[in-house]
N, C-alpha and C positions, 0 to 999 in steps of 0.2 A: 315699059316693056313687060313682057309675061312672067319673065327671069326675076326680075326689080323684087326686093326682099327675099327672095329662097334660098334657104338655107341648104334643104334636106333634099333627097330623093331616095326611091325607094329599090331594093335592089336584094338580091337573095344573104341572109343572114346564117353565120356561123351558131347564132347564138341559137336561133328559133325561125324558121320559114321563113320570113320577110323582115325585114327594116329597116331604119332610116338611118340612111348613111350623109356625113356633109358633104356636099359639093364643092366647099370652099373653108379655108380658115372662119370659124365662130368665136368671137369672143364672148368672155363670160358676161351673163347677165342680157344677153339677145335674146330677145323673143323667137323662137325657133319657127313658126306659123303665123304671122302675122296676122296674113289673110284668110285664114279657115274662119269656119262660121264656127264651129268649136258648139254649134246645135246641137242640145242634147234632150230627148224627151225620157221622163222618169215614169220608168213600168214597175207597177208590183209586184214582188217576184211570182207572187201569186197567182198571175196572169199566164206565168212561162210554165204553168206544170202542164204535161204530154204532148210537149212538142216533136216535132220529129226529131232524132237525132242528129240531122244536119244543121237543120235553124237551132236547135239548141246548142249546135257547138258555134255558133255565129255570136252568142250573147256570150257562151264561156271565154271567148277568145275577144272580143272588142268591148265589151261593158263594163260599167264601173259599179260596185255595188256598194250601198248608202244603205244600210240599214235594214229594212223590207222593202227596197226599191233598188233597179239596176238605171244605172244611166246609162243608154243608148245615142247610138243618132238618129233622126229623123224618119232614116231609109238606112239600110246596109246600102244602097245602090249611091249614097251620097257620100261615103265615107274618104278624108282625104289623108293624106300620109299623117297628119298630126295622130289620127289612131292606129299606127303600126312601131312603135318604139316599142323595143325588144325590153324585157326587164332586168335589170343586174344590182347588185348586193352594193356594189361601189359604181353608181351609175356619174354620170356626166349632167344631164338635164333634171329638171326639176318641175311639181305643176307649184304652180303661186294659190298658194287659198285663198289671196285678197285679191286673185283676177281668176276668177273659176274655171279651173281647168285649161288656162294656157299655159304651155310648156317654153322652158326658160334654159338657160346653157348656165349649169350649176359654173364652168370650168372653160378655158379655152378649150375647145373642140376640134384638132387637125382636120385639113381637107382627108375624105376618106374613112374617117374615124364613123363608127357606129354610136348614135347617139342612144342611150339607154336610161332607165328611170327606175328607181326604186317601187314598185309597183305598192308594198306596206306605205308610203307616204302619202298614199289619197287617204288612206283613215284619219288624217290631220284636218279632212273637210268633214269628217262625221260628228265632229262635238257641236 
């Protein structure tokens, strides 16, 4: 069924515009996305000076940045809730560096609960 593995959806966030809220009890250690393609194409940032101010706030707000390079998706127009998790200090989710960029349930996660990420912990895939 379409349901089958989903964790999250997406829904307006107290924290920042959008987020991903659970649908159901998460236990820790759940792959939060299973099924995202979690595609990521690496541009140099060098590529992104004078852009418009709107596509440049598309990379400020969804990209991961690695160095002189931003990891993007494929298309903005492909992007699935796995790229809308709110950031917090004491988050719940986690990404795994030994599974690149798939995000994980640090914690049991209540139904309802906003699932958030340390956004400093992808510098752990920079060494």
């Amino acid at each position: 069924m379409p349901h089958d593995r989903v964790w999250i959806r997406l829904r307006p966030s107290p924290i920042h515009g959008i987020g991903c809220f659970a649908i159901r009890n998460i236990p820790a250690g759940t792959e939060l996305f299973p099924q995202s393609s979690g595609e990521m194409v690496w541009i140099p940032k060098r590529d992104l000076i004078n852009l418009s101010p709107e596509i440049a706030k598309m990379y400020e707000n969804f990209c991961v940045e690695r160095g002189d390079l931003v990891g993007c998706p494929r298309s903005f127009n492909c992007m699935d809730p796995s790229w809308y998790p709110n950031h917090s200090d004491t988050p719940n989710a986690f990404c795994d560096p030994d599974h690149e960029y798939s995000l994980f349930a640090l914690q049991d996660i209540a139904e309802s609960e906003e699932v958030t990420l340390d956004y400093n912990s992808y510098a752990v895939l920079d060494d």
